[in-house]
C-alpha positions, 0 to 999 in steps of 0.5 A: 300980068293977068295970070300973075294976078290971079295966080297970087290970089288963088295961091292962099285960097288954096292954102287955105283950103288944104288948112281947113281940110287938116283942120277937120281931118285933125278934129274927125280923130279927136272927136271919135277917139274921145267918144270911144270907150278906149280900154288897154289890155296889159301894162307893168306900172306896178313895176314903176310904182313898187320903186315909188313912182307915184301914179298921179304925177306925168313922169319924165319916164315910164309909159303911163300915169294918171295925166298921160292916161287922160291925155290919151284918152284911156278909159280902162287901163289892165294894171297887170302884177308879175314877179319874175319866177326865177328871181323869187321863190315859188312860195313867195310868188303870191306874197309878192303879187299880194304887195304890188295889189297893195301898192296899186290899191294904194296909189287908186286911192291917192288917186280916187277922184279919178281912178278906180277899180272895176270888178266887173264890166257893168262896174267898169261902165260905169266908172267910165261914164262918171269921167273916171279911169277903170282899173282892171287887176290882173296878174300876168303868170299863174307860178302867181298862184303857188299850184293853188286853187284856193290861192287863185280864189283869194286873188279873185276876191282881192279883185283880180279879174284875168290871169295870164297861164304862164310867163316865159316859164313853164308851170307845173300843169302848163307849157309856155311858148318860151320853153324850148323842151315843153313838159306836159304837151299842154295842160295838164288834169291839174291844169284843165281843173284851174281853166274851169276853176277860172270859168267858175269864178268869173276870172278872165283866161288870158293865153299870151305867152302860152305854148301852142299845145297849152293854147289847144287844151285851153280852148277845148276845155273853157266854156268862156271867151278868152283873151290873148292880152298883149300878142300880135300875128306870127305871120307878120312877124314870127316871134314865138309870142305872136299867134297863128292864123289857126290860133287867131281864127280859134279865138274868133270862134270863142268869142274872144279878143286879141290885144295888140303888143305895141312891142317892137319886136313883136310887131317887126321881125327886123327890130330884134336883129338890129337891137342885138347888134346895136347892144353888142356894140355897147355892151360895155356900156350897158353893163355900166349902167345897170350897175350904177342905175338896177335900183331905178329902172325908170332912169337906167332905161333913160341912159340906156336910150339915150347912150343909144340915141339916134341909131336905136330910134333909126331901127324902131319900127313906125306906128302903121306897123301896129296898125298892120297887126291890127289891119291882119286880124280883122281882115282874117276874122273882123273887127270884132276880136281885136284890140289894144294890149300895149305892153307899156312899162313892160317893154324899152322899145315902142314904134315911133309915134306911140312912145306912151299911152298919151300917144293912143288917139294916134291909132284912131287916126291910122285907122281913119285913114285906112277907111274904116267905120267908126262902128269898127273903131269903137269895136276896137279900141274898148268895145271888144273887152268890154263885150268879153269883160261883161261876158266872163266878170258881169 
């Protein structure tokens, strides 16, 4: 009867121990996530915002607006500007990019009580510390640029302040990684002149998505740190977007930084595979839904994910998987060049766990309770760019 007795009392003892350890474990993440500076390297809103989606209002769809931001705790957003090369002429590509710098510049001053623009790292500082989000313009290929210096000095002006060198597409005076019969072995003179133009006038290089030959003759010929904005380790998972040791190791040396793609595909080399056999099974389907919802791309990945349902979230990859990429580079180099690039509203596929950028505070408990620092985590989740973002922008 005793022990019965005492078992009943020990019981919500222990109940409540483990509560009061959840609950501090829970506040410990919170506390250091808010405390950090949390910079995020590349996302394609302004595809969402050219359709009308407003930047303020929380939305069923997409991955970030300005609530969602501020309930993941993001201090400095990349809004990165792309047109596809082979949907628009190449001497309309800079018209277009000039527009969608419009529409942003727009929607940061609908939103100015807590958005704004950052032109240079001390800027984006202290934007940050006023409680507003700094917003950094980029733009994601340089086909952007029309083959034009001067073109890429107007967009400097307009307050770009990185530019990915190629998309999937090669260029004129660059290889992508994407194109399987590169055509100039990396830069070419022309190209070389574009790197030190970019050194010249404070415009961070950004090499994700470059080829490797392309990605050699940029780090021989900058004299700045550079970024891979949204990649993640080949070794891990060998996509030919993803960097190789020798790559992530050149980037240490530069001084650089890495931001890690929350892409699935780029994070789980099984993820590709079993989303190619799940959309061949309703390809029909799919087909169907792009016709009716192509206008509306918020909605026609709403369908799609949903005709989809419990099979395509079986396959999404867990949230520690980005924690792997990360955990890789600062074992292989350390925490100083790593950092966060998730791709959002670029990409239909995210872990489980990271669905939008309200979700971010989950990467600071992963990597609590992989044991490290918080010296280390403020490092990555902002601290790196903004080091690299003062060194190139000021």
């Amino acid at each position: 009867m005793l022990q019965r007795l005492l078992l009943l009392f020990l019981i919500p003892v222990f109940e409540l121990f483990f509560c009061v350890a959840t609950i501090s474990e829970n506040f410990e993440y919170q506390v250091l996530h808010k405390s950090a500076v949390v910079c995020d390297l590349h996302c394609d809103t302004v595809l969402r915002l050219i359709q009308g989606v407003p930047l303020g209002v929380r939305g069923q769809g997409g991955h970030i607006d300005v609530p969602r931001m501020k309930e993941g705790g993001i201090d400095l957003q990349a809004f990165c500007c792309w047109v596809h090369p082979q949907h628009v002429p190449p001497e309309s590509s800079a018209l277009k990019i000039h527009r969608m710098i419009d529409v942003l510049s727009d929607q940061f001053e609908i939103n100015s009580e807590s958005i704004a623009v950052a032109r240079t790292g001390t800027q984006a500082e202290a934007i940050i510390a006023s409680g507003k989000i700094a917003a950094v313009l980029a733009i994601e290929g340089g086909h952007a640029i029309e083959n034009s210096i001067e073109k890429l000095k107007t967009f400097r002006d307009r307050g770009v302040r990185y530019m990915t060198i190629t998309w999937n597409k090669s260029l004129d005076w660059a290889d992508a990684a994407a194109d399987t019969a590169p055509q100039h072995g990396g830069l070419t003179d022309f190209g070389r002149k574009i790197i030190k133009t970019m050194n010249e006038i404070g415009v961070i290089i950004d090499v994700s998505h470059v080829a490797e030959s392309t990605f050699w003759d940029i780090i021989e010929t900058t004299e700045d740190p550079i970024i891979a904005s949204h990649s993640c380790v080949y070794n891990l998972c060998p996509h030919f977007r993803n960097l190789t040791d020798n790559q992530i190791r050149a980037i240490a040396r530069n001084g650089g930084v890495i931001g890690i793609n929350f892409c699935s595909s780029f994070l789980d080399s099984t993820f590709g595979r079993k989303y190619d056999i799940l959309e061949t099974k309703y390809l029909t389907e799919i087909d169907s839904l792009w016709e009716v919802y192509k206008g509306n791309r918020d909605r026609y990945v709403e369908e799609k994910n949903t005709l989809l349902g419990n099979e395509f979230q079986s396959i999404r990859p867990p949230l520690d998987r980005a924690v792997d990429h990360i955990d890789y580079i600062v074992k292989l180099v350390g925490s100083e060049y790593v950092a966060l690039g998730s791709d959002f509203d670029g990409t239909t596929s995210l872990p489980k766990g990271l669905e939008d950028c309200s979700k971010v505070p989950a990467i600071t408990k992963k990597l609590l309770e992989r044991e490290y620092s918080e010296e280390d985590i403020q490092r990555i989740l902002g601290g790196n760019f903004l080091r690299v973002f003062k060194k190139v922008c000021g």
